[in-house]
N, C-alpha and C positions, 0 to 999 in steps of 0.2 A: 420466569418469562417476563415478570413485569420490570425487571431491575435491565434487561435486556433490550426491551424497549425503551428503558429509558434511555440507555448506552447507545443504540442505535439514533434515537430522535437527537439527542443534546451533541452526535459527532456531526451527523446532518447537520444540524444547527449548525455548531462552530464551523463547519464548512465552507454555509453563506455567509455567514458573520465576517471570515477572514477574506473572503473574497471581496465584501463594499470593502472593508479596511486597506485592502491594497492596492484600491486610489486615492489611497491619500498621499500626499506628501512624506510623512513622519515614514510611515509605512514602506516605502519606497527608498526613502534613504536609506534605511535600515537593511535592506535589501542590497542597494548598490553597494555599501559598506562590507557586506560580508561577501561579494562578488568579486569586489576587490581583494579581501583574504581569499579567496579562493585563486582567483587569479594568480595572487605571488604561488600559490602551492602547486598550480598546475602547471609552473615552469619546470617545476622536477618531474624526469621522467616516474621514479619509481611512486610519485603519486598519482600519477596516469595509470599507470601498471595494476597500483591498490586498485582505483574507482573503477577501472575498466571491468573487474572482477568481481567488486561490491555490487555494481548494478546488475549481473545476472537473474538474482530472483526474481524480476520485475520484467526481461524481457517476453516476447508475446509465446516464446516456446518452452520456459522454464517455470515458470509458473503452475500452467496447467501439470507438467510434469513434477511440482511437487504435490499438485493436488490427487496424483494421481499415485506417487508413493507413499502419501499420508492415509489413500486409501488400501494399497496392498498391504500395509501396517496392520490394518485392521483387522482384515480381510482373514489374514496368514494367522496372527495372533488372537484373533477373540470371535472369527466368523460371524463377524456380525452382520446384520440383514440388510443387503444391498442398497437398497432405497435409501435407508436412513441415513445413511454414510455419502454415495455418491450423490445424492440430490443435493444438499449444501453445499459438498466440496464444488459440486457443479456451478451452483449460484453463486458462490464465492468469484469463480473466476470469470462467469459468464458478468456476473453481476457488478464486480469493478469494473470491467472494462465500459459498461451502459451505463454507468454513474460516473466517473468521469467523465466522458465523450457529452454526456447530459448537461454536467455544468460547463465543458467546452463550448460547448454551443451558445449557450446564453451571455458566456463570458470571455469574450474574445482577447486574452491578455499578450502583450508581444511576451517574446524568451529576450532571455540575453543577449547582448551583444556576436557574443561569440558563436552559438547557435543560428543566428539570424544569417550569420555570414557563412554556414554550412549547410544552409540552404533549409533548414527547418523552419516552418510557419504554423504548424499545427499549436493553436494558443498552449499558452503556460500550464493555466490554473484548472486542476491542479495536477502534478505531476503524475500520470498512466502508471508509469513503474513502478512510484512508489505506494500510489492506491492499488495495484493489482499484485503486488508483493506480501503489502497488509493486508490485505483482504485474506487471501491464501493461505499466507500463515499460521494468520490468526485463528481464521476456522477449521484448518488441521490442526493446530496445539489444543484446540477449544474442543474436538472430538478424540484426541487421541489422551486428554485429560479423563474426560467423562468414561470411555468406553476402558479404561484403568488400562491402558496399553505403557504409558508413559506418566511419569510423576510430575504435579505442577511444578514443582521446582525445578525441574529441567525444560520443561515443553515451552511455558512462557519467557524464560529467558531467554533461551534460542531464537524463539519469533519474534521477541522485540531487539535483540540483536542482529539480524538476517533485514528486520525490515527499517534499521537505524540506518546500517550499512547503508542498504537499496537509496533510501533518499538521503544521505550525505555524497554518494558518489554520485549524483547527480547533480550537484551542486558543482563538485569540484571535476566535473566534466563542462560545466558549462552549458547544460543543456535547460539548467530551469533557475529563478531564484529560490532562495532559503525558502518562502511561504507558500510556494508551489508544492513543496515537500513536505510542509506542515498540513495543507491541503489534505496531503494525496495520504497521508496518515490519517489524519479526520476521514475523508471520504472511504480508508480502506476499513475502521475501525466499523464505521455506519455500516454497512456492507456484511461485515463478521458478524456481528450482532445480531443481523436478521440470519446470515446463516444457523448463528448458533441456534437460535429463535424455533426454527426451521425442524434444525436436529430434534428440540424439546419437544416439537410437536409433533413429527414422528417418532419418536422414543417412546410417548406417553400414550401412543396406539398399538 
């Protein structure tokens, strides 16, 4: 529990941390640099094709539905005790979506170019997709670890592969910069952490 909280407070942290750093200048460049790779990539269609794909887990209907096959996993395979299972997975995805929209509000950051002209104003930082992808993931690999449904050696790879994808094609859709995606991984990690938290603390009742 305590290595948990600390996982939780220090993504929190890096959170705000990244969010002053990306009014800076340095920060910003850095940013437009990789927008611009992005840019030359989202001239080919078949990398349109990839990202349009890649950002699935992170849309507002796919999400809960993996949070809701991580639970039938459990359910089918180990019968495990409802509460303990869907209460996290619940806070997971209840609980990104209220953590980013939280630091949207304080932080009002524009998107890219190219989003702005597709009529999206909903601020950047940090990216929704990619924190409600992370979130989800993570605290499904993180209960279907514990409850021995699934081996760490596959559960964690998968979720940080699913939720690499989620915020790189968001990038090379155009829809956020590179640190909005770093964001929304910090903000999704913070988020899992208390889910896991969560699980420990009903497991241990």
């Amino acid at each position: 529990m305590t290595d948990l909280r600390t996982i939780a407070l220090g993504a929190a942290t890096g959170t705000i941390a990244l969010a002053i750093a990306t009014c800076s200048r340095a920060v910003q460049s850095l940013d437009d640099a990789i927008e611009r790779v992005a840019g030359r990539a989202r001239a080919k269609h078949f990398v349109l094709r990839a990202a349009s794909i890649g950002t699935l887990p992170g849309e507002p209907y796919m999400h809960p539905a993996i949070g809701a096959a991580s639970a039938l996993a459990l359910f089918a395979t180990r019968g495990s005790p409802p509460l303990r299972i869907l209460a996290p997975l619940a806070a997971a995805s209840l609980g990104a979506i209220v953590a980013h929209h939280a630091v949207k509000l304080a932080y009002r950051r524009l998107r890219p170019a190219i989003a702005l002209g597709k009529g999206k104003t909903e601020p950047a930082y940090p990216s929704g997709h990619t924190t409600d992808a992370t979130a989800v993931l993570f605290t499904g690999a993180y209960l279907l670890v514990r409850e021995g449904v699934v081996p760490v050696e596959v559960a964690v790879p998968v979720a940080v592969l699913l939720a690499v994808t989620t915020g790189v094609s968001r990038v090379l859709l155009g829809w956020h910069w590179a640190t909005d995606v770093v964001g929304g991984w910090l903000t999704g990690i913070a988020v899992a952490a208390g889910c896991a938290g969560l699980y420990e603390m009903l497991a241990a009742r």
